[in-house]
Backbone as numpy.savetxt, mean C-alpha at the origin, in Angstrom:
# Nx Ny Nz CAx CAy CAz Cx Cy Cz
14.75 -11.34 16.33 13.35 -11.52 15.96 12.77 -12.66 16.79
11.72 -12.01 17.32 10.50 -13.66 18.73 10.37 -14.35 17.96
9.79 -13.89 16.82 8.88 -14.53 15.67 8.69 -13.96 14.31
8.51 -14.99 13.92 8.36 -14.58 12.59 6.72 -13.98 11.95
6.82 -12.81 11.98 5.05 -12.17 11.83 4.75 -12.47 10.22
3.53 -12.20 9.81 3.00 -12.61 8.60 1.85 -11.58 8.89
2.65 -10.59 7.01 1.98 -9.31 6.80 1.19 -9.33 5.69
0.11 -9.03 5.52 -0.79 -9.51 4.12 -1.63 -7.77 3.71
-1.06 -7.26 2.64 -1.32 -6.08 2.31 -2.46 -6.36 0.81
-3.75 -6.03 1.29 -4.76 -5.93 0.06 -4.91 -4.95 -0.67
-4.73 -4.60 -1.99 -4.97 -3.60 -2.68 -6.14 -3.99 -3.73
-6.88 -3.20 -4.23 -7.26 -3.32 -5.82 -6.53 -3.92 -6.84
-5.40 -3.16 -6.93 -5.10 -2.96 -8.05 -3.40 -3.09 -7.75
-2.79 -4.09 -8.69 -1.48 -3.93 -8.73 -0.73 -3.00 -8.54
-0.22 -2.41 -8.26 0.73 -1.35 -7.58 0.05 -0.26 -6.36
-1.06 -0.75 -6.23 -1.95 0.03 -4.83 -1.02 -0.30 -3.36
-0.71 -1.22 -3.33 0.33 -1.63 -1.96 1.62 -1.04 -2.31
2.48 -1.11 -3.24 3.30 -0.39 -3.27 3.50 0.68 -3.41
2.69 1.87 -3.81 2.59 3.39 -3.40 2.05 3.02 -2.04
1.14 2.74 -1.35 0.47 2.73 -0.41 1.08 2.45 1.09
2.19 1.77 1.06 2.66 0.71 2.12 4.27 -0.20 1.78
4.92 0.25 0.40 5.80 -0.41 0.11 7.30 -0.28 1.00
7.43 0.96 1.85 8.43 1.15 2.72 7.88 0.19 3.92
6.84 0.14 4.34 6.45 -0.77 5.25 6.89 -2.41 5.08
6.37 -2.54 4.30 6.71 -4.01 3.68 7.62 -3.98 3.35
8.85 -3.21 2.84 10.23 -3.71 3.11 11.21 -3.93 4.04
10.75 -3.19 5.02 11.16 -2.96 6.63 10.75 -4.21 6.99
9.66 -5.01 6.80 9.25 -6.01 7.76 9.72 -7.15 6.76
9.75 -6.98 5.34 10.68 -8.13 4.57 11.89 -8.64 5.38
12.29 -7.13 4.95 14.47 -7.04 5.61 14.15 -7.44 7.06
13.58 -7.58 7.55 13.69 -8.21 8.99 13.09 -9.47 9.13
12.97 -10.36 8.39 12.52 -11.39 8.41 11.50 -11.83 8.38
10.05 -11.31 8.20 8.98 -11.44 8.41 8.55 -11.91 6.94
6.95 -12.41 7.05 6.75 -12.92 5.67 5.51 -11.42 5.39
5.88 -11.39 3.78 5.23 -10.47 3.63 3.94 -10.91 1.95
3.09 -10.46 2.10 2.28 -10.48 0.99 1.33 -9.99 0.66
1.12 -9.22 -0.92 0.66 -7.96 -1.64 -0.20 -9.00 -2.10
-1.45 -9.05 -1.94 -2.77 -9.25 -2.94 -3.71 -8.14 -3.42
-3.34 -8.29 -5.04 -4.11 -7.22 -5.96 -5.55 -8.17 -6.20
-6.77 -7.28 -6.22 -7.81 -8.04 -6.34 -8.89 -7.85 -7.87
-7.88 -7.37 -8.24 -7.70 -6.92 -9.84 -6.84 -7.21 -10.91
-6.87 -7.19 -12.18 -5.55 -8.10 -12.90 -4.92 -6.56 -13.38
-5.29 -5.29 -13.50 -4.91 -4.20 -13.97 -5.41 -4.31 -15.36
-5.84 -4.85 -15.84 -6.02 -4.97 -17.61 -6.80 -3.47 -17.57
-6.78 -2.46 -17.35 -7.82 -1.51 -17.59 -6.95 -0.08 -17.33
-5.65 -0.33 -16.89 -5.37 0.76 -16.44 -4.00 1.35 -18.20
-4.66 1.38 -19.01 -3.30 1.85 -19.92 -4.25 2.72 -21.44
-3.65 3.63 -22.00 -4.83 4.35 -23.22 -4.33 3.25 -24.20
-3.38 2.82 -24.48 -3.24 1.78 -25.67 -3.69 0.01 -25.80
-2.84 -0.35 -24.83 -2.56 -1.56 -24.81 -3.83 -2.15 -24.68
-3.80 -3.52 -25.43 -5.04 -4.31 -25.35 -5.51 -4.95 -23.68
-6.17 -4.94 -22.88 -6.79 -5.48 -22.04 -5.81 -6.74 -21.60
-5.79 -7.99 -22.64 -5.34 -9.52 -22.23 -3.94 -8.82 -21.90
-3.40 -8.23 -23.00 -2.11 -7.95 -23.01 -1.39 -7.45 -21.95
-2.38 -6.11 -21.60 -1.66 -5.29 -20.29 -1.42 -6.49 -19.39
-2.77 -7.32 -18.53 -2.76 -8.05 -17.76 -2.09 -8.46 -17.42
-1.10 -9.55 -18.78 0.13 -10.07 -18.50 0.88 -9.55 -18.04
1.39 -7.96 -18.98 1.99 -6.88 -18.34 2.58 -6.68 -17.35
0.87 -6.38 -16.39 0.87 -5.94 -15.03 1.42 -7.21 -13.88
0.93 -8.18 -14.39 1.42 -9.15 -13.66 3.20 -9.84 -13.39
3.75 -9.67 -14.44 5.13 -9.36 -14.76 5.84 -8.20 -14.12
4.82 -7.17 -13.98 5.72 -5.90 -13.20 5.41 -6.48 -11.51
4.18 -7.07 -10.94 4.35 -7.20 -9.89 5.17 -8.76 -9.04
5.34 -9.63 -10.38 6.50 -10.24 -9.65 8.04 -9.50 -9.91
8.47 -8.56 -10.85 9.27 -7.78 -10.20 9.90 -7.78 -9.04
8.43 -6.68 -8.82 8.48 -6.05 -7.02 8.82 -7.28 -6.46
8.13 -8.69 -6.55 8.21 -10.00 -5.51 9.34 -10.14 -5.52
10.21 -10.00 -6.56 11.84 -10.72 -6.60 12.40 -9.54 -5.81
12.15 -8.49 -6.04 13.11 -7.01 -5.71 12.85 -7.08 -4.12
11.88 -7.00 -3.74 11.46 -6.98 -2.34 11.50 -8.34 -1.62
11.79 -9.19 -1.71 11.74 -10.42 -0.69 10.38 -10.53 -0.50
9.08 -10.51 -1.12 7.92 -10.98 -0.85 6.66 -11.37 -1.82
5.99 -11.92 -1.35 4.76 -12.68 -2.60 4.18 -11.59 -2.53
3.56 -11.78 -4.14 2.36 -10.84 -4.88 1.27 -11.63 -5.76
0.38 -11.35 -4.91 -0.72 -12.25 -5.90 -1.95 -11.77 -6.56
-2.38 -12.07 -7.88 -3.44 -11.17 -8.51 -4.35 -12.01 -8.81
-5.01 -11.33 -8.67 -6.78 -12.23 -8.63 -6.61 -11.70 -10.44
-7.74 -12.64 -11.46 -7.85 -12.82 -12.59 -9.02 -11.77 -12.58
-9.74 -10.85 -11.78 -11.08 -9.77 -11.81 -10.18 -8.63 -12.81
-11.57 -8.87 -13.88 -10.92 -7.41 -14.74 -10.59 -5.72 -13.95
-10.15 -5.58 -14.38 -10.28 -3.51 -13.74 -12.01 -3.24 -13.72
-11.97 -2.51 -13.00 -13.37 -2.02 -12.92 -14.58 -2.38 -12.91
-14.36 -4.00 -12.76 -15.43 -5.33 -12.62 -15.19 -5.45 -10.99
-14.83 -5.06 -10.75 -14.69 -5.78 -9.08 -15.79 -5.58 -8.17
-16.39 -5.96 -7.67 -17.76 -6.69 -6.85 -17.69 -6.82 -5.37
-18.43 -6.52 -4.47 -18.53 -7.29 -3.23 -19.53 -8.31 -3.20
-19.45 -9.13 -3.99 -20.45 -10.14 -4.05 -19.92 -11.47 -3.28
-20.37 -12.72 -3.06 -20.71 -13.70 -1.65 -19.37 -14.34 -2.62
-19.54 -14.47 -3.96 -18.74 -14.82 -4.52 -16.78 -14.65 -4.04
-16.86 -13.35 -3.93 -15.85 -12.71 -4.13 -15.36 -13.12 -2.46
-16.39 -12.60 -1.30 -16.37 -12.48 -0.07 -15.69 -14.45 0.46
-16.36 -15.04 -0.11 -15.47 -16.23 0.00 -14.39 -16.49 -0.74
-13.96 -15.91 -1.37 -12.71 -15.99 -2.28 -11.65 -15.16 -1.28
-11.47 -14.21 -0.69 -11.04 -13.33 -0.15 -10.78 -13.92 1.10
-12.05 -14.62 1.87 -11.82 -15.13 3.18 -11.15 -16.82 3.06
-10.93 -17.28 1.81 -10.12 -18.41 2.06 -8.95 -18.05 1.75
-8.31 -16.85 1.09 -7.06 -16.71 0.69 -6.60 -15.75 1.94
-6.91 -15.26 2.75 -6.81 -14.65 4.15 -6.79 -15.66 4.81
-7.23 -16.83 4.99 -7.16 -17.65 5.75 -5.96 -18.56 5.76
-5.77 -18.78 4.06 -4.60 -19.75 3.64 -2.94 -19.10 4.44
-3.11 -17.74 4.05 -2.23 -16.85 4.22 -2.02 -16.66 5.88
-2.65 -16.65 6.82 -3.15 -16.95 8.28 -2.19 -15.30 8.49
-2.65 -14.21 8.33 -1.73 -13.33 9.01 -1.96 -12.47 10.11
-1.19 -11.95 10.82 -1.43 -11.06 12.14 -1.43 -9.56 11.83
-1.75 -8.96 10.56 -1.90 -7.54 10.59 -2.41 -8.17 8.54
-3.34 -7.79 8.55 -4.07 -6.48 7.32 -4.12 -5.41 6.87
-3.25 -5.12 6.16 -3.50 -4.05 5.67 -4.57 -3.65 4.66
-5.62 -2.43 4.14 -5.91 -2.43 3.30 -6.98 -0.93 2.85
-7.63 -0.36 2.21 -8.24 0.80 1.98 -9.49 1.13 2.63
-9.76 2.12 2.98 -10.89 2.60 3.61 -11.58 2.22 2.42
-13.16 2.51 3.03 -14.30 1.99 1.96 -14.50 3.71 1.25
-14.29 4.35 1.73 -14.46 5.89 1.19 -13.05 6.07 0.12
-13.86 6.65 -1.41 -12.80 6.35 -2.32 -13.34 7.05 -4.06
-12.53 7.39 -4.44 -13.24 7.78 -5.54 -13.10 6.57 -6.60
-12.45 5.58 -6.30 -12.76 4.33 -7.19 -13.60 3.00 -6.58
-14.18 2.56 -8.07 -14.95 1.94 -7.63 -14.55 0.29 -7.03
-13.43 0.23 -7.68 -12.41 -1.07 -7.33 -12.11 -0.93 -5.64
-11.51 0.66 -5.54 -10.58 0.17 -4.28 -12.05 0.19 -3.36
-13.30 0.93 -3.71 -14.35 0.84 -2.38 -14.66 -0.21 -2.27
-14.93 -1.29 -3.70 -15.42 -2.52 -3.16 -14.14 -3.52 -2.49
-12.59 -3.23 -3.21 -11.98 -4.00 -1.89 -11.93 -3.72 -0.83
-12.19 -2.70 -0.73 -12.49 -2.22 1.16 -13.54 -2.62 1.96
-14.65 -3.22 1.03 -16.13 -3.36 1.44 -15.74 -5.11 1.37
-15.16 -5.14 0.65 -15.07 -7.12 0.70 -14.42 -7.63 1.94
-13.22 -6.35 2.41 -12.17 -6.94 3.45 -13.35 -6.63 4.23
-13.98 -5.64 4.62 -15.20 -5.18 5.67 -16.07 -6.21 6.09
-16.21 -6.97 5.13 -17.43 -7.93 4.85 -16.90 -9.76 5.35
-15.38 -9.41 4.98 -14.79 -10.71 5.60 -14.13 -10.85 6.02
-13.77 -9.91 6.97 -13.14 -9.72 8.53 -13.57 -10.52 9.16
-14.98 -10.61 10.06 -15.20 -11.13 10.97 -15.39 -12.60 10.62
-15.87 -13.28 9.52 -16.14 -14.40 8.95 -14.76 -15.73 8.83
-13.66 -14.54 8.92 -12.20 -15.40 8.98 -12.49 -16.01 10.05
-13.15 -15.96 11.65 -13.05 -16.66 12.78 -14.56 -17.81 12.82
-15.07 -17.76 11.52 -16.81 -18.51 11.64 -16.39 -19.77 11.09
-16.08 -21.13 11.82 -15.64 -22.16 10.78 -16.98 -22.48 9.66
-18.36 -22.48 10.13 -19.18 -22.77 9.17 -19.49 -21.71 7.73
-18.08 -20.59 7.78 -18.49 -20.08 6.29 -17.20 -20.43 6.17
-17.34 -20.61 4.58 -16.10 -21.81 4.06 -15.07 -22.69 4.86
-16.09 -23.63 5.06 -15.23 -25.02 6.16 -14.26 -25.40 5.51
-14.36 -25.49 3.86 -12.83 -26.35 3.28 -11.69 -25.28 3.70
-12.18 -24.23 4.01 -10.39 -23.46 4.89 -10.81 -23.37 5.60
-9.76 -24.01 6.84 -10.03 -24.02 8.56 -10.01 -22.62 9.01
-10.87 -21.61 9.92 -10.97 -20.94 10.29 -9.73 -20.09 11.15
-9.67 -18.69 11.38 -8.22 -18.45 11.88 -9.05 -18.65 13.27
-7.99 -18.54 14.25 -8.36 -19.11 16.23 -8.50 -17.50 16.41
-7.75 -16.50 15.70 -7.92 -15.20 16.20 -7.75 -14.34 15.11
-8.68 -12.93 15.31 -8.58 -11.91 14.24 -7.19 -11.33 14.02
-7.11 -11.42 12.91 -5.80 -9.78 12.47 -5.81 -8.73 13.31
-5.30 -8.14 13.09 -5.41 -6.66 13.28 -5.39 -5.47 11.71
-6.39 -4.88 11.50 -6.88 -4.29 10.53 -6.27 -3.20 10.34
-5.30 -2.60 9.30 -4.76 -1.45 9.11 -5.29 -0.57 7.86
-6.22 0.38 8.10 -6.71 1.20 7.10 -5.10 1.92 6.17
-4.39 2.03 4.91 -3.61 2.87 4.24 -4.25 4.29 4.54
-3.44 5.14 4.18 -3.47 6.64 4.20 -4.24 6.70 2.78
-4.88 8.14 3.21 -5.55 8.29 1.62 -5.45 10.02 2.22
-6.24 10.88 1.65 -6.27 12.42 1.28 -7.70 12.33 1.23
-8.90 11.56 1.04 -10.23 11.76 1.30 -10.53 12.33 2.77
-11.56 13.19 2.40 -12.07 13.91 3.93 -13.38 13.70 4.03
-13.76 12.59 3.87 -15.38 12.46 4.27 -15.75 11.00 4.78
-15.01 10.84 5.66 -14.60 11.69 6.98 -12.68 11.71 6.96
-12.15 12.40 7.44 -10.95 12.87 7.21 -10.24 11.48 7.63
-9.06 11.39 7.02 -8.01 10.14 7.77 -7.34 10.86 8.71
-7.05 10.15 9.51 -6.32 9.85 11.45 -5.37 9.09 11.64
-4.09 9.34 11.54 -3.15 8.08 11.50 -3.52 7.85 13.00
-3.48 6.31 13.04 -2.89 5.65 14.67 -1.40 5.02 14.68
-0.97 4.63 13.47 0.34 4.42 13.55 1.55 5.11 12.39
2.73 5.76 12.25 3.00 5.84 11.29 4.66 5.36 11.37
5.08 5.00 10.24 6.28 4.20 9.86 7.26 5.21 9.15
8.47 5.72 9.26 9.25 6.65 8.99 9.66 5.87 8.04
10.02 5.72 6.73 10.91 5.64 5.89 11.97 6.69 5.22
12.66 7.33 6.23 13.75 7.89 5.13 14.81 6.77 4.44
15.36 6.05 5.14 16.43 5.13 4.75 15.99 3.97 4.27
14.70 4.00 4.11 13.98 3.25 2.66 13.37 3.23 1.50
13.52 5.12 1.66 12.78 5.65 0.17 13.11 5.28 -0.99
14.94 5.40 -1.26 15.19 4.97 -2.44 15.10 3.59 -2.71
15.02 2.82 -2.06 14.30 1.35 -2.52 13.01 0.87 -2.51
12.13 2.21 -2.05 10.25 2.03 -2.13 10.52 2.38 -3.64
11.08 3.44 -4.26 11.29 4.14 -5.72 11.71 3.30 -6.62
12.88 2.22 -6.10 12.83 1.00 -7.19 11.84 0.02 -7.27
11.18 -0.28 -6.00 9.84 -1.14 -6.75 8.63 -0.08 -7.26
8.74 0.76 -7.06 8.06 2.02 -8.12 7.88 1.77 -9.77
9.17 2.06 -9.53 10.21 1.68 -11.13 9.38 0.38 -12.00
9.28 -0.37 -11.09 8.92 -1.58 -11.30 7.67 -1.93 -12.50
6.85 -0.90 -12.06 5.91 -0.76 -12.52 5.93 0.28 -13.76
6.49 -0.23 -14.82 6.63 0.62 -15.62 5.38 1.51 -16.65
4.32 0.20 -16.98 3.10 0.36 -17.39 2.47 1.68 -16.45
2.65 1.70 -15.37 1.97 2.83 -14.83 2.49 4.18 -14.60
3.64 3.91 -14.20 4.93 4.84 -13.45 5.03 5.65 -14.84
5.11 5.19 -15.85 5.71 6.03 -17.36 4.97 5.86 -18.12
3.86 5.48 -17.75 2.52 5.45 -19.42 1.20 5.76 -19.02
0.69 4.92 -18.24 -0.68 5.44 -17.95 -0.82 6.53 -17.26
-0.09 6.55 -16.14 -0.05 7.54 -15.12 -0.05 8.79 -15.83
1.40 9.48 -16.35 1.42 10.35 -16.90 0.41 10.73 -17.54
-0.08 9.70 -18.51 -1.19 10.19 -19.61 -2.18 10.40 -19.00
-2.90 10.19 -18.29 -3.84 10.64 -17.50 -3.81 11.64 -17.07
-2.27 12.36 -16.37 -1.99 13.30 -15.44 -1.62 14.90 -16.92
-1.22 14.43 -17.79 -1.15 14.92 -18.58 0.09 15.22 -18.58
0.87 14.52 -18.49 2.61 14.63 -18.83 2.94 13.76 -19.14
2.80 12.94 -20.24 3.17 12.03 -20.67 4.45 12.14 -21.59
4.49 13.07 -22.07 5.57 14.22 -22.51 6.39 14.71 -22.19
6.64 14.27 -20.86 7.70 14.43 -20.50 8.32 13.77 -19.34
7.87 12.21 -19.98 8.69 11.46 -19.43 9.66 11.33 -20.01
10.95 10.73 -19.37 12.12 10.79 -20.50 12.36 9.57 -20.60
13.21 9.21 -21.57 13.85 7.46 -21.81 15.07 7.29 -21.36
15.00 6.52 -21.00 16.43 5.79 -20.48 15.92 5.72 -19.06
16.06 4.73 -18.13 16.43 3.72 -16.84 16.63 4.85 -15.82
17.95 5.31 -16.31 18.63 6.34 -14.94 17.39 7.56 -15.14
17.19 8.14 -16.26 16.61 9.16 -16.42 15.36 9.23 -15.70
14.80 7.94 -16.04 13.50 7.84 -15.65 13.11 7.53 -13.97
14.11 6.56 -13.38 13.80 6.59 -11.87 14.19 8.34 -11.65
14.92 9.08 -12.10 15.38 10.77 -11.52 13.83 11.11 -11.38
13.26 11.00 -12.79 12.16 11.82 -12.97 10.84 11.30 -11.93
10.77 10.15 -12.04 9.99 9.78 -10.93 10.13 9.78 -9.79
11.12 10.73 -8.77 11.30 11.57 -7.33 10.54 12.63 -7.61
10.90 13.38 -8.87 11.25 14.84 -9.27 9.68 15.61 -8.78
9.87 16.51 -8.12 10.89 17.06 -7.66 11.37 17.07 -6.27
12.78 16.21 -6.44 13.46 15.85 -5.02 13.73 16.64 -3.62
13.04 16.69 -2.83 13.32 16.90 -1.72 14.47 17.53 -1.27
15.26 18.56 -0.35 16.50 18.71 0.20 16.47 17.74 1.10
17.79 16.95 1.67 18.50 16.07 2.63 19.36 16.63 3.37
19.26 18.05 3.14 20.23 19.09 4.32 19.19 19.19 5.65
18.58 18.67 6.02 17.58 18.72 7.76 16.32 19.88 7.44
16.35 20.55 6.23 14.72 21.07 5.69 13.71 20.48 5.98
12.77 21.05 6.74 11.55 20.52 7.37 10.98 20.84 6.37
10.53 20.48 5.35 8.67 20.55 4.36 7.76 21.26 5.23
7.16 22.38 4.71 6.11 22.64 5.34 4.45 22.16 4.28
3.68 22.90 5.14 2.43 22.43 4.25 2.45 23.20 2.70
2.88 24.00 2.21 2.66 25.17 1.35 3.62 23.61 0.29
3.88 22.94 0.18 4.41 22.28 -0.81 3.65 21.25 -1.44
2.13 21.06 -0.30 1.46 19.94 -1.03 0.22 20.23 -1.82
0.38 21.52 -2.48 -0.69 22.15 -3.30 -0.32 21.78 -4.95
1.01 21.62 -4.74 2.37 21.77 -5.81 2.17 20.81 -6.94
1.56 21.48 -8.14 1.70 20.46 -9.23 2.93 19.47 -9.37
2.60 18.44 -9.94 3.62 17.27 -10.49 3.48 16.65 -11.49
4.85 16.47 -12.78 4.85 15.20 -13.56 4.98 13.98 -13.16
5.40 13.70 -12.39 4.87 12.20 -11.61 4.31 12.22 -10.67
3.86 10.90 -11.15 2.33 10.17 -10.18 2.76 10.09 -8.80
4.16 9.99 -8.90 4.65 9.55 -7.04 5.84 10.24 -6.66
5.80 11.82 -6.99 6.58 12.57 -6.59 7.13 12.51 -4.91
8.17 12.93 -4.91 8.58 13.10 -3.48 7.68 14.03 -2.83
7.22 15.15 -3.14 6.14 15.88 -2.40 5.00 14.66 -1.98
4.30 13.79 -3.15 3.92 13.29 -2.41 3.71 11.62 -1.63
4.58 11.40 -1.59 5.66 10.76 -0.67 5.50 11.27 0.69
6.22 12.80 0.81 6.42 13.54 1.94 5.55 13.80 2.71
3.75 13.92 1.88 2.50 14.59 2.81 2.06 13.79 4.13
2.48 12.50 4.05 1.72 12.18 5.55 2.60 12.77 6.53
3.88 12.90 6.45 4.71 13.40 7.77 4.33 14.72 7.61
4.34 15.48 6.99 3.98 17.20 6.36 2.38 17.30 7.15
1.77 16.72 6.69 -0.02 16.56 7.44 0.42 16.19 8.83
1.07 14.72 9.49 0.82 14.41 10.94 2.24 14.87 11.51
2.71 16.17 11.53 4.12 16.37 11.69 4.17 16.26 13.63
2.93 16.77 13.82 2.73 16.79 15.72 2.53 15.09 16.19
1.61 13.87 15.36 2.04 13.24 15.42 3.64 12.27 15.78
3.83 12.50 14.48 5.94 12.34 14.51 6.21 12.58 15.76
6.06 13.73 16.19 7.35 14.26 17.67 6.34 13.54 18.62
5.09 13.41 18.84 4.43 13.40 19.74 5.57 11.75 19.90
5.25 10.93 19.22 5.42 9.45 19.08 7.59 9.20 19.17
7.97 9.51 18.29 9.33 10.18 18.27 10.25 11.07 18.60
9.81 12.07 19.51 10.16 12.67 20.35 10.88 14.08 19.38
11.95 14.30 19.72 12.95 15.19 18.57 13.21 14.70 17.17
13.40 13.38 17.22 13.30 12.66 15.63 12.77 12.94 15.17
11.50 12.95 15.30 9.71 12.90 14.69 10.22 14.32 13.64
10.51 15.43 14.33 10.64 17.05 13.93 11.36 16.88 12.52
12.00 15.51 12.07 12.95 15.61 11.24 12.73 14.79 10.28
11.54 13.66 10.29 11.22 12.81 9.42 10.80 13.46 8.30
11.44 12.62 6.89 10.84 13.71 5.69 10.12 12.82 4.92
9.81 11.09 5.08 8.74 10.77 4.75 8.28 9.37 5.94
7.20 9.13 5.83 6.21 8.67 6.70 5.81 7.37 5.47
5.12 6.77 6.37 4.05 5.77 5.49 2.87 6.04 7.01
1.66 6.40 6.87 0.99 6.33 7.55 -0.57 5.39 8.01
-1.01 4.89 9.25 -1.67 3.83 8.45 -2.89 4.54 10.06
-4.64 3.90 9.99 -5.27 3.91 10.93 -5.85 2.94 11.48
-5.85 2.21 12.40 -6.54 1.37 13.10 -7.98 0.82 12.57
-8.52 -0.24 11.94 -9.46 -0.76 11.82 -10.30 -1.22 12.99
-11.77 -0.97 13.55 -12.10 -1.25 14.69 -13.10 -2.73 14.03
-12.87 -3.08 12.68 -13.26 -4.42 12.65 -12.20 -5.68 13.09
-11.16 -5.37 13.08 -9.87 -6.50 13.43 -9.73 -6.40 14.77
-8.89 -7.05 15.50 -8.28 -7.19 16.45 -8.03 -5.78 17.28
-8.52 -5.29 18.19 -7.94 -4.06 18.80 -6.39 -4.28 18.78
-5.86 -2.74 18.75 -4.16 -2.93 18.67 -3.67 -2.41 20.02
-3.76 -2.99 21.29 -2.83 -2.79 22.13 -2.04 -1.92 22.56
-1.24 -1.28 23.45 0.34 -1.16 23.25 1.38 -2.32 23.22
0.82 -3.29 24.13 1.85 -4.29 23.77 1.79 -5.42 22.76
0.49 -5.42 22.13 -0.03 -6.08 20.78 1.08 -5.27 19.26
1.11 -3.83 19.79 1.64 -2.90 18.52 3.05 -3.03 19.04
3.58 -3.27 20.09 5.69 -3.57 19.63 5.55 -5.21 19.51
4.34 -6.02 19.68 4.70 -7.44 18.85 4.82 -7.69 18.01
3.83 -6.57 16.97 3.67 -6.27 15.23 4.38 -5.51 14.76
4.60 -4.48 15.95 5.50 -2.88 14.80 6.97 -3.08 15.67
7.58 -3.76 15.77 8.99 -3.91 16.35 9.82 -2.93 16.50
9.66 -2.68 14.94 10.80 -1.62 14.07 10.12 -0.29 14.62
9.49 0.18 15.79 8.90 1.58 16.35 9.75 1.53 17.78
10.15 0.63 18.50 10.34 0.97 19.43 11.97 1.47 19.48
């Protein structure tokens, strides 16, 4: 390792980086890099029972979890669920904790979204991108000397469609993206389901329950997924199908970038170039993405 990089992944909402990007961020953990998940939400909103204060705590408990499990910080802003704002307020809150954090890649959500949380964190990072390099907006944090580089997450919205520019193979990190999954139990086995309408059949017990949350598992005999699998109902929120769709969607991608490998990847983390950050290079992207070449 040249150096030690510093990865700062923004979500909404507590467990948004880890479906979103959590094979990523363990790859660049396990290799030494510093890594860190800021939720810009406390989750208090996401459960049919639990009281609001209560979940919060909850949620916050499941995402230092992930911090201990994964080798990296997780930090949650005190904004209720579904209160979240792009207000001047917020926009300086965001650009001093980006700043404190000083990192060379961003990750975080397109502004196109059917929630109203993740559009406005997308619209806040939008909004205080360029302002990280202005020392006269918030002088008490010294300004960064140079932009990030901006990484839009994968999403399934088509208006306007997502485009990977980079994507990250995780097969030999799936089953440990699935334990900080786990992690999240409030969502993974209660809300989720109930929403999805299988709440009923989640099962109890530890072992049972990480099974069920693959289900339904993938073959590991060299089966290529085709598209006809991502129509495919699911009891979990983070089935291996979909897991599998960004390599299944950018499969010409894969080979184009990976050559014969690519043909064989059975899951992806996929991400697109932000043209508010830092342009990404080729030799800017093996200073950041190491683990590609």
């Amino acid at each position: 390792m040249t150096r030690q990089l510093r990865i700062l992944m923004i979500g909404a909402h507590p467990d948004d980086c880890d479906i979103l990007s959590g094979g990523t961020a363990l790859r660049y953990a396990r290799a030494g890099h510093a890594v860190k998940f800021l939720a810009l939400c406390n989750g208090c909103g996401g459960h049919q029972s639990m009281a609001p204060e209560d979940l919060a705590r909850r949620r916050h408990l499941e995402t230092q979890a992930v911090a201990r499990l994964a080798g990296i910080e997780y930090e949650v802003w005190d904004v209720p669920d579904c209160e979240l704002m792009a207000t001047l307020e917020n926009r300086r809150r965001l650009v001093r904790d980006i700043r404190a954090f000083c990192p060379d890649v961003v990750f975080t959500s397109r502004p196109n979204d059917y929630h109203a949380d993740h559009r406005n964190a997308a619209i806040l990072m939008q909004d205080a991108g360029y302002l990280l390099i202005v020392p006269n907006f918030c002088p008490e944090a010294p300004a960064l000397r140079r932009m990030p580089v901006v990484l839009f997450f994968y999403d399934r919205f088509q208006n306007p469609p997502f485009r990977p520019d980079l994507m990250v193979p995780i097969d030999d990190l799936i089953e440990d993206k699935y334990a900080l999954l786990h992690c999240h139990t409030s969502q993974m086995y209660e809300w989720l389901p109930f929403t999805r309408g299988s709440l009923d059949q989640v099962p109890s017990g530890d072992a049972a329950r990480r099974e069920w949350l693959h289900g339904p598992r993938l073959p590991r005999d060299g089966t290529v997924p085709d598209a006809s699998l991502l129509g495919q109902a699911t009891a979990s929120p983070v089935s291996e199908i979909r897991e599998a769709a960004p390599a299944i969607k950018y499969r010409d991608f894969l080979i184009e970038r990976f050559g014969e490998a690519g043909r064989h990847v059975l899951f992806a983390e996929a991400f697109a170039v932000s043209e508010y950050g830092t342009p990404l290079t080729p030799d800017l992207a093996r200073e950041l993405f190491p683990f590609l070449e």
